[in-house]
VMD Tcl script that draws the C-alpha trace (Angstrom):
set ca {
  {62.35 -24.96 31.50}
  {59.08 -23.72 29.69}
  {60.83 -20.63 28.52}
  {63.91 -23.20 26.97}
  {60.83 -25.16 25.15}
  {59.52 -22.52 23.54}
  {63.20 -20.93 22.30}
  {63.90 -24.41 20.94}
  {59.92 -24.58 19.33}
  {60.75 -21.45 17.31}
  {64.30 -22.42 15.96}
  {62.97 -22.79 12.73}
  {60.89 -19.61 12.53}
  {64.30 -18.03 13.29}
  {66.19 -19.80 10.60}
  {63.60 -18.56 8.12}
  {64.10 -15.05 9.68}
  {67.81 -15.00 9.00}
  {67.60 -16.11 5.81}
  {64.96 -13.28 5.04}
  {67.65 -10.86 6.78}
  {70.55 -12.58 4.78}
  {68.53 -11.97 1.54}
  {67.54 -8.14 1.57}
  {71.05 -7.52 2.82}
  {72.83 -9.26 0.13}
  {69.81 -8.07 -2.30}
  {70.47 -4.32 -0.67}
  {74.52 -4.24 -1.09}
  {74.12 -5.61 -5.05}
  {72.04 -2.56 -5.72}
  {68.97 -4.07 -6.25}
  {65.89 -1.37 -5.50}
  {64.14 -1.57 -2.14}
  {60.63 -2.22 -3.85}
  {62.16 -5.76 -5.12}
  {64.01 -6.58 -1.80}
  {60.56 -6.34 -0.01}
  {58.65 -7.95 -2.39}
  {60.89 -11.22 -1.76}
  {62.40 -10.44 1.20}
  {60.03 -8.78 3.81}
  {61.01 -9.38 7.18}
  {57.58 -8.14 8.76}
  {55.51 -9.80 6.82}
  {57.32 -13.53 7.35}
  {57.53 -12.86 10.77}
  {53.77 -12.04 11.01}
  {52.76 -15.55 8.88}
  {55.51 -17.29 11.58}
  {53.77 -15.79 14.23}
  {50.30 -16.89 13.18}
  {51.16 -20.16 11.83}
  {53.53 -20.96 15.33}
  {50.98 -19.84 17.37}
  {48.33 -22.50 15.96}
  {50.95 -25.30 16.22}
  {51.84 -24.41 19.56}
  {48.46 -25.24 20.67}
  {47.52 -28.19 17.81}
  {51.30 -30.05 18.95}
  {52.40 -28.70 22.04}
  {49.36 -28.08 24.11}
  {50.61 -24.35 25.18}
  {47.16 -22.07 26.26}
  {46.87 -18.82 24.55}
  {49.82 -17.37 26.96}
  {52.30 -19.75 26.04}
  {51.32 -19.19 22.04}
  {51.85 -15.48 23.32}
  {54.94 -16.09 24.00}
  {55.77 -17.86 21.32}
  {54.74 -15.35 18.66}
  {56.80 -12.44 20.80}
  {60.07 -14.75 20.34}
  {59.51 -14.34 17.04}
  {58.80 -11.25 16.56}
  {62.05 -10.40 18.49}
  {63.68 -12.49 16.57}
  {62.85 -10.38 13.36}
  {63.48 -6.70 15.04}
  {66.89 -7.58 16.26}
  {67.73 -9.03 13.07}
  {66.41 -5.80 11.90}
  {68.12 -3.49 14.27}
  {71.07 -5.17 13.46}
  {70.43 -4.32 9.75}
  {70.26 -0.91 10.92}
  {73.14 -0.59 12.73}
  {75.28 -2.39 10.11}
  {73.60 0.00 7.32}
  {75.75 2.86 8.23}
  {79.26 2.03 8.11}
  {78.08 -0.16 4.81}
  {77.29 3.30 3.32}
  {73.40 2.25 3.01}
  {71.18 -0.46 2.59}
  {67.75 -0.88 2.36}
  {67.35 -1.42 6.46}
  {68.23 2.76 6.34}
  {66.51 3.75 3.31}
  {63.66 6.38 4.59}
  {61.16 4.80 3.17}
  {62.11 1.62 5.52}
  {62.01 3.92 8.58}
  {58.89 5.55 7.34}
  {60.32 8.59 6.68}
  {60.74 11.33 3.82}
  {64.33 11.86 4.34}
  {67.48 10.28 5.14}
  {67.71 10.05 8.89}
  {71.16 9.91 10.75}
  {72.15 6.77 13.21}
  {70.26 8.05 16.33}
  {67.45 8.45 14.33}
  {67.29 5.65 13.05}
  {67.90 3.33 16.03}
  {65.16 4.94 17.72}
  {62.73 4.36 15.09}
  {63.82 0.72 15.55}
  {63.55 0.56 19.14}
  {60.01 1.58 18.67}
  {58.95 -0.59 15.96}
  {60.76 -3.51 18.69}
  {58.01 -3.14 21.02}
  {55.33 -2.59 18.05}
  {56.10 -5.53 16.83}
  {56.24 -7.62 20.07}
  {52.83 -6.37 19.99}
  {51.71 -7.71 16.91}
  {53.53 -11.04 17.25}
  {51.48 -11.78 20.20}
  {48.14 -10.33 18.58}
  {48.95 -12.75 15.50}
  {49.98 -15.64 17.67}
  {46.63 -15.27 19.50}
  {44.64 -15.58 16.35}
  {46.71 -18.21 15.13}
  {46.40 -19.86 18.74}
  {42.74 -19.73 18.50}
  {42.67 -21.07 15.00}
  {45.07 -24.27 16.20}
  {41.59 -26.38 16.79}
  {41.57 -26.17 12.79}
  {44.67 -28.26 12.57}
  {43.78 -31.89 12.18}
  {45.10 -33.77 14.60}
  {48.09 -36.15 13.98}
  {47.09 -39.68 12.50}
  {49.22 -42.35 13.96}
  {50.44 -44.47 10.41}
  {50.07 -47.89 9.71}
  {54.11 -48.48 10.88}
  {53.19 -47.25 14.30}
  {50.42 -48.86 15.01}
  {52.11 -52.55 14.06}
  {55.24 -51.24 16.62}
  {52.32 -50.37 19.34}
  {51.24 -53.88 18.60}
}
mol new
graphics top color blue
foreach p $ca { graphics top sphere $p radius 0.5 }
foreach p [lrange $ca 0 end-1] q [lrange $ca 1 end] { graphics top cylinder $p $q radius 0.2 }
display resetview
């Protein structure tokens, strides 16, 4: 049941993710250069600031300890390398987009599937990693969030 709450707490976070994924792949197939796609569309970097930000509401309005904010931020962060292995994958029979170009794969040169999907497989469990380091931080930084003020409406229906 836990695990179901926290799937469901980072629906939106996943939203954003596809949309970031929907962007640079529509953004990669009109031709537009890689340096613009990541300057509006980069998937690391949103899934870093979800990660963060998720963690410190999963403690501020869903009481989770630092584990469950863990967890939270590793969702995400899974979220954002599938989408991104998926990219990948889809890259090649596209003829190329900027999920293969080398410099996405930190690379000099073009690199073939196999390649490729191993570079992603490895930046999956990087990734993990730094979802749950930036969930942690954001979990710690959740005491920051004021807490919820219950409005003049509610307090007349408590009444």
């Amino acid at each position: 049941m836990a695990m179901r709450e926290k799937v469901r707490f980072v629906t939106l976070p996943a939203l954003i993710l596809l949309i970031f994924f929907l962007g640079k792949l529509v953004m990669s197939l009109l031709g537009a250069p890689y340096e613009l796609g990541i300057q509006i569309f980069s998937m690391v970097t949103v899934q870093v600031h979800l990660a963060l930000f998720w963690g410190a509401f999963s403690r501020r309005y869903h009481g989770y300890g630092i584990g469950g904010a863990i967890q939270v931020g590793i969702l995400i962060a899974l979220v954002s390398q599938i989408l991104i292995v998926i990219g990948t994958a889809v890259s090649y029979p596209l003829g190329g987009t900027h999920f293969n170009k080398p410099i996405a794969l930190n690379l000099d040169a073009e690199a073939g599937f196999i390649q490729a999907m191993g570079i992603r497989a490895g930046g999956l469990i990087a990734n993990c990693v730094i979802g749950a380091v930036a969930a942690a931080i954001g979990w710690a930084l959740g005491v920051l969030i004021p807490e919820r003020a219950e409005t003049d409406n509610e307090q007349h229906l408590r009444n």
